[in-house]
ZAROFI-562409 format. One record per residue (C-alpha): residue number from 1; residue in one letter; x, y, z. Coordinates in nm, 3 decimals, padded with zeros to 5 digits. Example, Ala and Ser with C-alpha at 12.3 -4.5 7.8 and 13.67 -1.06 7.14 Angstrom:
// ZAROFI-562409
<site><resi>1</resi><resn>A</resn><u>01.230</u><v>-00.450</v><w>00.780</w></site>
<site><resi>2</resi><resn>S</resn><u>01.367</u><v>-00.106</v><w>00.714</w></site>
// end
This chain:
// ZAROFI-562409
<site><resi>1</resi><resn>X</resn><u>00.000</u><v>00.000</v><w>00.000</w></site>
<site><resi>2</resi><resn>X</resn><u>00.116</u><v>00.371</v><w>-00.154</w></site>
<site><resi>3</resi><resn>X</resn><u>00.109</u><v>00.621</v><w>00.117</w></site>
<site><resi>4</resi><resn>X</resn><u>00.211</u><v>00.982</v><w>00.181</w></site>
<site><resi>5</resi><resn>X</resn><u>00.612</u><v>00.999</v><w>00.197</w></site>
<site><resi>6</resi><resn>X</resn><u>00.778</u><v>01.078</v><w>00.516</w></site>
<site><resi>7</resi><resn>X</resn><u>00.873</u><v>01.433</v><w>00.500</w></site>
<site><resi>8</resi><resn>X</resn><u>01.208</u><v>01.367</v><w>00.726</w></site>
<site><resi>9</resi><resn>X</resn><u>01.368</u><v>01.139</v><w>00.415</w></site>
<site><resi>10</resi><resn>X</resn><u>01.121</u><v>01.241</v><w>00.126</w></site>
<site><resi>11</resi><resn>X</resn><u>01.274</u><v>01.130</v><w>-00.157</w></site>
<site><resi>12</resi><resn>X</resn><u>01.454</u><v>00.794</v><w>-00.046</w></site>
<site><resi>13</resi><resn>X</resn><u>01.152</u><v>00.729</v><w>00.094</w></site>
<site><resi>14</resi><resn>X</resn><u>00.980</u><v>00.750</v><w>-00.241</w></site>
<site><resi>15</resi><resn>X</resn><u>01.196</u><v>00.577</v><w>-00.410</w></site>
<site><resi>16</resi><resn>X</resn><u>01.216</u><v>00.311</v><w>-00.137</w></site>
<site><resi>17</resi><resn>X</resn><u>00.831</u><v>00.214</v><w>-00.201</w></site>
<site><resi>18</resi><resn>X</resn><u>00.808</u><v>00.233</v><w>-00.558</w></site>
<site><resi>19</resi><resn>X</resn><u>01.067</u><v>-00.026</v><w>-00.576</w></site>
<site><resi>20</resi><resn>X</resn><u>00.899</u><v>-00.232</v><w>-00.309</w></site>
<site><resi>21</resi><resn>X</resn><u>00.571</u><v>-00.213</v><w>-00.527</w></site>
<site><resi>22</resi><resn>X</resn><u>00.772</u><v>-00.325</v><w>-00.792</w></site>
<site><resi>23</resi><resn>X</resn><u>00.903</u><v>-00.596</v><w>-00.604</w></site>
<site><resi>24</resi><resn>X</resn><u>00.569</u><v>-00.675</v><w>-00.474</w></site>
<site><resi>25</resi><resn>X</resn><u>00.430</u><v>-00.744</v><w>-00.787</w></site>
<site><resi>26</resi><resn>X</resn><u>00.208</u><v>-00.416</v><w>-00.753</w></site>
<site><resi>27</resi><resn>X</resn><u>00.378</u><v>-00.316</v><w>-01.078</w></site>
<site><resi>28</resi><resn>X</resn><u>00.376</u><v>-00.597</v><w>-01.292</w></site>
<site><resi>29</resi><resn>X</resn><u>00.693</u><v>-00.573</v><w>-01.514</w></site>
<site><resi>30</resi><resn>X</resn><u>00.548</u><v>-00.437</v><w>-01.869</w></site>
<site><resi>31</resi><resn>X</resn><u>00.277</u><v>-00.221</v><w>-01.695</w></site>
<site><resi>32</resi><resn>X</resn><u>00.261</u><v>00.153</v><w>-01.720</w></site>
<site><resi>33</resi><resn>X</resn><u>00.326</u><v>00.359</v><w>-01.410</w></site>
<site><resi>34</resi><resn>X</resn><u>00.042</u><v>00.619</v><w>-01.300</w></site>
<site><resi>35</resi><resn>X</resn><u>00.072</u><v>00.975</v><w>-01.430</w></site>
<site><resi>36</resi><resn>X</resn><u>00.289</u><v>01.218</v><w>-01.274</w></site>
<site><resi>37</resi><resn>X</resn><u>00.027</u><v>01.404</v><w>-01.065</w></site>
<site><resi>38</resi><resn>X</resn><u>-00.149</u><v>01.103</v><w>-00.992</w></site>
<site><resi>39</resi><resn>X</resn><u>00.169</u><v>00.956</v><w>-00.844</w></site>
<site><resi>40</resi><resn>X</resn><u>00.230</u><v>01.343</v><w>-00.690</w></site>
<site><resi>41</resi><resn>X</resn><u>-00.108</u><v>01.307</v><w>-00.529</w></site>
<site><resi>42</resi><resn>X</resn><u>-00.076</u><v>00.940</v><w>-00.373</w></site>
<site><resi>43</resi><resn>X</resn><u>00.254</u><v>01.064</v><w>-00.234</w></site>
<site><resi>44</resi><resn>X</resn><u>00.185</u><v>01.402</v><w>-00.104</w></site>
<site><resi>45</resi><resn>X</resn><u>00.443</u><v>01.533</v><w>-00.286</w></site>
<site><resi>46</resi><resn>X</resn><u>00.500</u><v>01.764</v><w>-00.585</w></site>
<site><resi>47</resi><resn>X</resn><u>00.560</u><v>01.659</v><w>-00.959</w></site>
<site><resi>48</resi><resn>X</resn><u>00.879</u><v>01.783</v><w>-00.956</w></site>
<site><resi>49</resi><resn>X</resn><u>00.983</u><v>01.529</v><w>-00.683</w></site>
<site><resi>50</resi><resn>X</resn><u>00.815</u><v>01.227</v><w>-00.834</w></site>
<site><resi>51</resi><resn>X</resn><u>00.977</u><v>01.365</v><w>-01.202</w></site>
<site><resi>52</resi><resn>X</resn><u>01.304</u><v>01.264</v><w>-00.989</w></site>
<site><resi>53</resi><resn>X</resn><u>01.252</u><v>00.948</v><w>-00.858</w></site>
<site><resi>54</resi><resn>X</resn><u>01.113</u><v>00.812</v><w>-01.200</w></site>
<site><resi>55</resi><resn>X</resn><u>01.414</u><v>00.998</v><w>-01.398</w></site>
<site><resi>56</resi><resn>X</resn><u>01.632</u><v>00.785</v><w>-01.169</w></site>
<site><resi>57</resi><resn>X</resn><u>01.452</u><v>00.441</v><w>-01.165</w></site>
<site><resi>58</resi><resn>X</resn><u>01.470</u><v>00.511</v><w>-01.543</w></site>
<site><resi>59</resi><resn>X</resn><u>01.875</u><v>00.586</v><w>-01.517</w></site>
<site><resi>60</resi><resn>X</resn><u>01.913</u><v>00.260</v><w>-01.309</w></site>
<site><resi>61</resi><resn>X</resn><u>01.700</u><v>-00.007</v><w>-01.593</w></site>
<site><resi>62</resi><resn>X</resn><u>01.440</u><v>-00.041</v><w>-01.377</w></site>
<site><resi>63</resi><resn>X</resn><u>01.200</u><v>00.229</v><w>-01.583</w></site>
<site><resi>64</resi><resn>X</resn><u>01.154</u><v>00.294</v><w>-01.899</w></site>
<site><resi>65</resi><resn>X</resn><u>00.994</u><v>00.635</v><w>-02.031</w></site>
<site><resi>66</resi><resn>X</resn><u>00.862</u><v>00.618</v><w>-02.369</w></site>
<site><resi>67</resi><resn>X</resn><u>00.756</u><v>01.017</v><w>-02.481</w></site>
<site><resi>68</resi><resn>X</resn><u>00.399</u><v>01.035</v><w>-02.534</w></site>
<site><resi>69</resi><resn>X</resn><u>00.286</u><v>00.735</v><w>-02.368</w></site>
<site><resi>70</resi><resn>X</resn><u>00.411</u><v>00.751</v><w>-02.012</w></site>
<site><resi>71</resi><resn>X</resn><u>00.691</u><v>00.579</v><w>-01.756</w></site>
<site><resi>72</resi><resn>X</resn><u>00.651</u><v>00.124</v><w>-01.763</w></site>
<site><resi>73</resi><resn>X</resn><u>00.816</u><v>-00.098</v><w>-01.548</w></site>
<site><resi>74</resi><resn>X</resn><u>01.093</u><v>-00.246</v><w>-01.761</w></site>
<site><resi>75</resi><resn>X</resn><u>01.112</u><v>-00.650</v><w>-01.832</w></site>
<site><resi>76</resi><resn>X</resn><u>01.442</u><v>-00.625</v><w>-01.653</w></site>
<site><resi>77</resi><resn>X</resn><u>01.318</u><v>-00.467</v><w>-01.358</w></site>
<site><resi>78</resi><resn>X</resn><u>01.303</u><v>-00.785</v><w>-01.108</w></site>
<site><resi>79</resi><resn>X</resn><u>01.603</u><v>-00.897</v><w>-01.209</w></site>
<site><resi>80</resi><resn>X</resn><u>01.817</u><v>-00.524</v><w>-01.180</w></site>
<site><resi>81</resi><resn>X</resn><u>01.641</u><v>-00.525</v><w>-00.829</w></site>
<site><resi>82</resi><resn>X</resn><u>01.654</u><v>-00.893</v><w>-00.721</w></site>
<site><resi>83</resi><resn>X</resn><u>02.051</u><v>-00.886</v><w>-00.846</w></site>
<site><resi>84</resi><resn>X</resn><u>02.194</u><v>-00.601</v><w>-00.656</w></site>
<site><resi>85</resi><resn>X</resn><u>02.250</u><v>-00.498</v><w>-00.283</w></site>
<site><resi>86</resi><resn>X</resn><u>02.337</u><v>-00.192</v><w>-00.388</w></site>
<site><resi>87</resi><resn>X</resn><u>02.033</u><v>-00.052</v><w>-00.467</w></site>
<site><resi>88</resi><resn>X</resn><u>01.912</u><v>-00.129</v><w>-00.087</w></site>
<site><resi>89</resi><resn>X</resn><u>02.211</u><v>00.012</v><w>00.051</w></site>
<site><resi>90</resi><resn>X</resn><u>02.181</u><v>00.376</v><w>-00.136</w></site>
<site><resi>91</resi><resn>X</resn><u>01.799</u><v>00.366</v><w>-00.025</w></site>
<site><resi>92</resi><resn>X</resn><u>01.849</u><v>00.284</v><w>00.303</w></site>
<site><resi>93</resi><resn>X</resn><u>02.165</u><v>00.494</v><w>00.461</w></site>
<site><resi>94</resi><resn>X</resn><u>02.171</u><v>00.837</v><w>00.534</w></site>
<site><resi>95</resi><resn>X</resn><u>02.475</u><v>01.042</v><w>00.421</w></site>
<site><resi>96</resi><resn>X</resn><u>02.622</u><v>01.377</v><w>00.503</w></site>
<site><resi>97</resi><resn>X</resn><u>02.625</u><v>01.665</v><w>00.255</w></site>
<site><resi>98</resi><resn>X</resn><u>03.033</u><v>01.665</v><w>00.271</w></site>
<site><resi>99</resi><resn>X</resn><u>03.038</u><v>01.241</v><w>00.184</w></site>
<site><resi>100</resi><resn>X</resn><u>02.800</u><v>01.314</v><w>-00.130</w></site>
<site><resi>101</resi><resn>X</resn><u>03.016</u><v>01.638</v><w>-00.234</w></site>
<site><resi>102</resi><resn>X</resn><u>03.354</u><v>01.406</v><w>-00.238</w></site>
<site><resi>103</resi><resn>X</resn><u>03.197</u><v>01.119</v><w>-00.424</w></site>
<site><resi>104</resi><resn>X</resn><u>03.073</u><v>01.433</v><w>-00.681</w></site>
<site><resi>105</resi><resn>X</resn><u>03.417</u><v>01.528</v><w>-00.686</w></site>
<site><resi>106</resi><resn>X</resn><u>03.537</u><v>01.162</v><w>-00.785</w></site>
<site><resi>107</resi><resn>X</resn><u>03.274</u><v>01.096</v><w>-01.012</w></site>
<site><resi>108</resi><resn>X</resn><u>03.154</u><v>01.396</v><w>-01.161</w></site>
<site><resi>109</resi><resn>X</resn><u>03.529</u><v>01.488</v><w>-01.199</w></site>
<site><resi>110</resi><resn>X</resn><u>03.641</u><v>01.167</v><w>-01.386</w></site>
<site><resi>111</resi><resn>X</resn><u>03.318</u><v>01.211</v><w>-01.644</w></site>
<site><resi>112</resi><resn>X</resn><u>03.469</u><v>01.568</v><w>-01.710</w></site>
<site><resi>113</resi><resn>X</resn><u>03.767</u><v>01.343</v><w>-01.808</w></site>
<site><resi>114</resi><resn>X</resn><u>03.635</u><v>01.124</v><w>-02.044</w></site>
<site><resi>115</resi><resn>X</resn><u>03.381</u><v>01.370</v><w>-02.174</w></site>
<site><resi>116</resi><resn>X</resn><u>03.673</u><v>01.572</v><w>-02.288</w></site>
<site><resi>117</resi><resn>X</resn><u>03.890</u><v>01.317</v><w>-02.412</w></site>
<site><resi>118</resi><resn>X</resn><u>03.584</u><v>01.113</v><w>-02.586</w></site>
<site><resi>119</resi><resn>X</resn><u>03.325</u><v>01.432</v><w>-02.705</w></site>
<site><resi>120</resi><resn>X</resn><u>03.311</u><v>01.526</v><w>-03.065</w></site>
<site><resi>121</resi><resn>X</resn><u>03.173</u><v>01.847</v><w>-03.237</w></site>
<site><resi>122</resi><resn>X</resn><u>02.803</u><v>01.720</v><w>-03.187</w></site>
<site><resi>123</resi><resn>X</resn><u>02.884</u><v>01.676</v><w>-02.826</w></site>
<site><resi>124</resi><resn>X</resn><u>03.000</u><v>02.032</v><w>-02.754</w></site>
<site><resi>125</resi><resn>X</resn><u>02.682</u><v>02.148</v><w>-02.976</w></site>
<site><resi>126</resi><resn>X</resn><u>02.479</u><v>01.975</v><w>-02.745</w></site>
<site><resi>127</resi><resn>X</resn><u>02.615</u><v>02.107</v><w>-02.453</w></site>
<site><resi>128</resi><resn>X</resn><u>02.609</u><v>02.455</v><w>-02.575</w></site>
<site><resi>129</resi><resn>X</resn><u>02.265</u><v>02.450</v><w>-02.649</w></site>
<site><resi>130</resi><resn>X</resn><u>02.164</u><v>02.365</v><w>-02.369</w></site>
<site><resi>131</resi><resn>X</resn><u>02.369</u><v>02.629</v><w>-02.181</w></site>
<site><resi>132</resi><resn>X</resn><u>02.200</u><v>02.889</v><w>-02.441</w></site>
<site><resi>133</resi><resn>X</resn><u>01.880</u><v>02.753</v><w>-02.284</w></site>
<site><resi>134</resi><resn>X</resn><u>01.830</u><v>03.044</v><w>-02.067</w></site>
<site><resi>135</resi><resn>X</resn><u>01.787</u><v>03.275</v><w>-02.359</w></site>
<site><resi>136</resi><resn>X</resn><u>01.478</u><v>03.052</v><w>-02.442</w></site>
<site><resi>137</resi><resn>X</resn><u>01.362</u><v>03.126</v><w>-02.109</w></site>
<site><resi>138</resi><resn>X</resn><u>01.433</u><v>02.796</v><w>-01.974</w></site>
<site><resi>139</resi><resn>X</resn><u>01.474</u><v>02.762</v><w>-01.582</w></site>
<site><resi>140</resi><resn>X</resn><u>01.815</u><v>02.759</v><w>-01.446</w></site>
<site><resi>141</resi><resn>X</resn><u>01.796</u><v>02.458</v><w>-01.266</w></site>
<site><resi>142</resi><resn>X</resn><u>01.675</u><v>02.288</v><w>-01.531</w></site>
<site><resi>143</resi><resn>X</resn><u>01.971</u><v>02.399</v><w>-01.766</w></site>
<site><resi>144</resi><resn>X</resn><u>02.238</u><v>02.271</v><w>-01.493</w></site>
<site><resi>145</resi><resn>X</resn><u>02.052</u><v>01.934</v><w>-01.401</w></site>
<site><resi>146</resi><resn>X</resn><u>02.071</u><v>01.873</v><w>-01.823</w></site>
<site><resi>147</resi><resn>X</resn><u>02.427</u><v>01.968</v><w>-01.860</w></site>
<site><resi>148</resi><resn>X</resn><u>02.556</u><v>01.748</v><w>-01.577</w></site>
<site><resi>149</resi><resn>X</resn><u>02.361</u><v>01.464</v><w>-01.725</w></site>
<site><resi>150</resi><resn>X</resn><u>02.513</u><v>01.567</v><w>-02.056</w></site>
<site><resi>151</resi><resn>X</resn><u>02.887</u><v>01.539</v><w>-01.946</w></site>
<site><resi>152</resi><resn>X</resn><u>02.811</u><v>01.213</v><w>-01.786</w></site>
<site><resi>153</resi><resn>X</resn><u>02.639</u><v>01.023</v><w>-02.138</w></site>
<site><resi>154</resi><resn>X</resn><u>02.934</u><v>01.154</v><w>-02.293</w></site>
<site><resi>155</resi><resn>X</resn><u>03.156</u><v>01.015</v><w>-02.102</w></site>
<site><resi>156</resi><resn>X</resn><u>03.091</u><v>00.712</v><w>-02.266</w></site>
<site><resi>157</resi><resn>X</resn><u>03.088</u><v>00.496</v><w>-01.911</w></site>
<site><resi>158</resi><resn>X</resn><u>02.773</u><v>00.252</v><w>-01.846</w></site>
<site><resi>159</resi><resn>X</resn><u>02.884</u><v>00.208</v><w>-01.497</w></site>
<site><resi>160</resi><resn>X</resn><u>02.955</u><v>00.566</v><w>-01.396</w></site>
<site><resi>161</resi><resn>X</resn><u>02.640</u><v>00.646</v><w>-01.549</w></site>
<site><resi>162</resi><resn>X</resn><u>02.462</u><v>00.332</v><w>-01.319</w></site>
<site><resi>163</resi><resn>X</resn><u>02.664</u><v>00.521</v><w>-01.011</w></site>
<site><resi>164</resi><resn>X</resn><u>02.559</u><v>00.808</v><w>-01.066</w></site>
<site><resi>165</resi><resn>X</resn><u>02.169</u><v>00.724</v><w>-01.129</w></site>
<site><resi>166</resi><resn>X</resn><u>02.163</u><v>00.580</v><w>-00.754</w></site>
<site><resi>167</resi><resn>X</resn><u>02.314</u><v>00.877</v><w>-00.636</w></site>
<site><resi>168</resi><resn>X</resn><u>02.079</u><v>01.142</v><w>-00.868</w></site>
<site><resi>169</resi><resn>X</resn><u>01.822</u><v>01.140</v><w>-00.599</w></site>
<site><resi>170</resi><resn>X</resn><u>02.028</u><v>01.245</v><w>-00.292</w></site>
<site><resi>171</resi><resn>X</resn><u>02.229</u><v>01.455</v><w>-00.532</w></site>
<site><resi>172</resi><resn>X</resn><u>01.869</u><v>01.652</v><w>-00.640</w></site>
<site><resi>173</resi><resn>X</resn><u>01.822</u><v>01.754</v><w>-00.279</w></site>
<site><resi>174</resi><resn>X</resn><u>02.123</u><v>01.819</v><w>-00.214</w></site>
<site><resi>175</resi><resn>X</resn><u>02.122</u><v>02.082</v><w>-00.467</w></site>
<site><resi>176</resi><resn>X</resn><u>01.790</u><v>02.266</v><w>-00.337</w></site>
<site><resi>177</resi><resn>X</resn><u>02.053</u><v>02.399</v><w>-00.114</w></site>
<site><resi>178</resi><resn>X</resn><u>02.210</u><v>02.623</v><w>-00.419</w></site>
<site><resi>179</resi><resn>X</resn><u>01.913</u><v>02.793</v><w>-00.445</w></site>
<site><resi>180</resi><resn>X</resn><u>02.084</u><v>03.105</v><w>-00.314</w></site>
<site><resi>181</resi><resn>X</resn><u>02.368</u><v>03.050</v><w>-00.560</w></site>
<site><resi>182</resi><resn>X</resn><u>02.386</u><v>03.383</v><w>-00.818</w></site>
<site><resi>183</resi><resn>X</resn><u>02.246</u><v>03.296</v><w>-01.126</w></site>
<site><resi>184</resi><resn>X</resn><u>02.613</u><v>03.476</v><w>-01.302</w></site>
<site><resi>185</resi><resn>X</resn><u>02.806</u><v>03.233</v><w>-01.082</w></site>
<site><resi>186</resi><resn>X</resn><u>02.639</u><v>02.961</v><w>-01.201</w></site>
<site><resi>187</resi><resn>X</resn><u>02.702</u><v>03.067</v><w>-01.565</w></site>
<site><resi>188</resi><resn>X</resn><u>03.039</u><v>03.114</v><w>-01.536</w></site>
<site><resi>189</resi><resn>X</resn><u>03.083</u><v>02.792</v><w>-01.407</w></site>
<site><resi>190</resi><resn>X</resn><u>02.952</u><v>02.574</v><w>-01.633</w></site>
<site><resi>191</resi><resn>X</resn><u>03.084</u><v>02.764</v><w>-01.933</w></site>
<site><resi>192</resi><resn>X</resn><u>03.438</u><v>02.707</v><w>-01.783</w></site>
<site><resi>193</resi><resn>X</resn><u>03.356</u><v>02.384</v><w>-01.761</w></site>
<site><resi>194</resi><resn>X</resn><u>03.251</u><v>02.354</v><w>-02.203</w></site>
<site><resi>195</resi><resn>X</resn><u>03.519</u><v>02.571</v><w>-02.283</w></site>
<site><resi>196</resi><resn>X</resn><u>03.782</u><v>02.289</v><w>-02.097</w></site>
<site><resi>197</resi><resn>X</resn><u>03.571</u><v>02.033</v><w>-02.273</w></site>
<site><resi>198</resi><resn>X</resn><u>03.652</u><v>02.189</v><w>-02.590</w></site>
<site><resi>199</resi><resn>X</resn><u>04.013</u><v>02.211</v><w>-02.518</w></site>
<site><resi>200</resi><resn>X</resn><u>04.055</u><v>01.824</v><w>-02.535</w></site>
<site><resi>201</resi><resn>X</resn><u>04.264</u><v>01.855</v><w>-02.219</w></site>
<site><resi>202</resi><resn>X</resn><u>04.121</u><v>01.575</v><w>-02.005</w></site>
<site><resi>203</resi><resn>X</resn><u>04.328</u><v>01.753</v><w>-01.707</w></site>
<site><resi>204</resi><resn>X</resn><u>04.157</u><v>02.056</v><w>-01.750</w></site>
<site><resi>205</resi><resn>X</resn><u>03.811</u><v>01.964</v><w>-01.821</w></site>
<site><resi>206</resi><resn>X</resn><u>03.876</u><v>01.764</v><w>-01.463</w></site>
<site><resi>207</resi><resn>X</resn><u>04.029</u><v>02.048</v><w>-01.294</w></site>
<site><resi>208</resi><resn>X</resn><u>03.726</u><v>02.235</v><w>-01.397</w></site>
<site><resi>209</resi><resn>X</resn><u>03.442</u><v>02.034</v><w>-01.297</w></site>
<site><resi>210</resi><resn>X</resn><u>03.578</u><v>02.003</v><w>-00.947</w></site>
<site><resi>211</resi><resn>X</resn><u>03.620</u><v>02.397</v><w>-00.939</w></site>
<site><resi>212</resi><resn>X</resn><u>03.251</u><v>02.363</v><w>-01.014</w></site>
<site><resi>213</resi><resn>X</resn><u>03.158</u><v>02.093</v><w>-00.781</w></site>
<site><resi>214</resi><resn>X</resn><u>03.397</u><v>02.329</v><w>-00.490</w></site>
<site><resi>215</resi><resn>X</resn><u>03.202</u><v>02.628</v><w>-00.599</w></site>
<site><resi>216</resi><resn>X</resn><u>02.879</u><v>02.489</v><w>-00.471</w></site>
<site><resi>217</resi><resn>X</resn><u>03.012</u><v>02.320</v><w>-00.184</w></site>
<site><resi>218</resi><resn>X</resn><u>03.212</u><v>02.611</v><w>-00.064</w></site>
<site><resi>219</resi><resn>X</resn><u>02.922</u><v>02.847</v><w>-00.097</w></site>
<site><resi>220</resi><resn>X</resn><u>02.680</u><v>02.586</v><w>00.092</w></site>
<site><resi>221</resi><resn>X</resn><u>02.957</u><v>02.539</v><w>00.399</w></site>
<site><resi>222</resi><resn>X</resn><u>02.948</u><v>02.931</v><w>00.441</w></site>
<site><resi>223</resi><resn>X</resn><u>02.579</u><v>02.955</v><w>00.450</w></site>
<site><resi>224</resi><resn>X</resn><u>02.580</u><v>02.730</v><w>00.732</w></site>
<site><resi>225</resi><resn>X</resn><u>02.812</u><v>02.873</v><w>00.939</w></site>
<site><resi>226</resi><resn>X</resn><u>02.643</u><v>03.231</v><w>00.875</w></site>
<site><resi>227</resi><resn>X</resn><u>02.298</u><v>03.066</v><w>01.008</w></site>
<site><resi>228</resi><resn>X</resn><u>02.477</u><v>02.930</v><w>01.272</w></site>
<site><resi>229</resi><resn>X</resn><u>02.672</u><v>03.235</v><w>01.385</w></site>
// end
């Protein structure tokens, strides 16, 4: 039985019953997921939340989205969940904001790497456009949430990508934290972070992620100590 999620944990804990309805059989493997604001509703939550959670069952195998039609349980779905502990383990432990920031660091920083050492010219169109997104008038967080997930598919690593996905939910709240970041900072980061890319330095598309990844961080660690103070 769906029920409202628990505010303390909200989005582990959303994820945490989904895939236990899954497992239950509540979701038979082929069927198609309720609609966004139905699932928003049964959950108490917003759409933007559940939009999350599915984006990241999705990332992990366990969903698949087909445009137009809605979110299914995939025929793999049993068997990604049956087959690993470490699903469990990501849903069930509770991390500090410093742990997630290093394992950004590592990650994040390494698909910088690749990205610049695998992307071609399509690659750095993509992730141009989609920094030019605000000129369409698209929302900010939107724009950084697409480029990270840009840099990472470029990469060209299934597993970092499968790391990553478990991670995307924790990562999501994380960032709700940055909402007091300056819209220019946030800019200027992530065009440092193409205009490495473009380079083809490896090194420096690494060294600028991380600056990225720090900029965040650092700015979160002195908001806290100014509402402490």
């Amino acid at each position: 039985m769906l029920k409202h999620a628990n505010r303390s944990t909200l989005y582990d804990d959303i994820m945490f019953q989904m895939v236990n309805a899954i497992r239950d059989g509540h979701w038979a493997s082929g069927s198609r997921l309720p609609g966004e604001q139905l699932l928003a509703g049964t959950f108490g939550v917003s759409r933007a939340c559940i939009r999350e959670v599915l984006k990241a069952l999705t990332y992990t195998g366990v969903l698949e989205a087909h445009p137009g039609h809605g979110t299914f349980v995939s025929k793999n779905a049993s068997k990604i969940l049956n087959g690993t502990q470490l699903m469990e383990g990501m849903l069930s432990d509770s991390f500090s904001y410093s742990e997630l920031m290093e394992i950004r660091r590592l990650l994040e920083g390494q698909a910088a790497y690749w990205a610049a050492e695998r992307s071609d010219a399509e690659d750095i169109e993509r992730l141009e456009h989609i920094l030019r997104g605000e000129e369409r008038g698209e929302p900010l967080y939107d724009i950084h949430d697409a480029f990270h997930n840009a840099i990472i598919d470029m990469a060209g690593n299934r597993m970092l990508v499968k790391l990553l996905s478990f991670l995307r939910v924790d990562i999501w709240t994380q960032r709700k934290f940055h909402s007091g970041i300056l819209p220019d900072g946030d800019r200027r980061e992530h065009w440092n972070v193409l205009n490495a890319i473009k380079t083809g330095s490896p090194a420096k598309a690494r060294k600028a992620m991380l600056q990225h990844v720090d900029f965040f961080w650092k700015k979160q660690r002195h908001d806290q100590e100014d509402q402490e103070s």
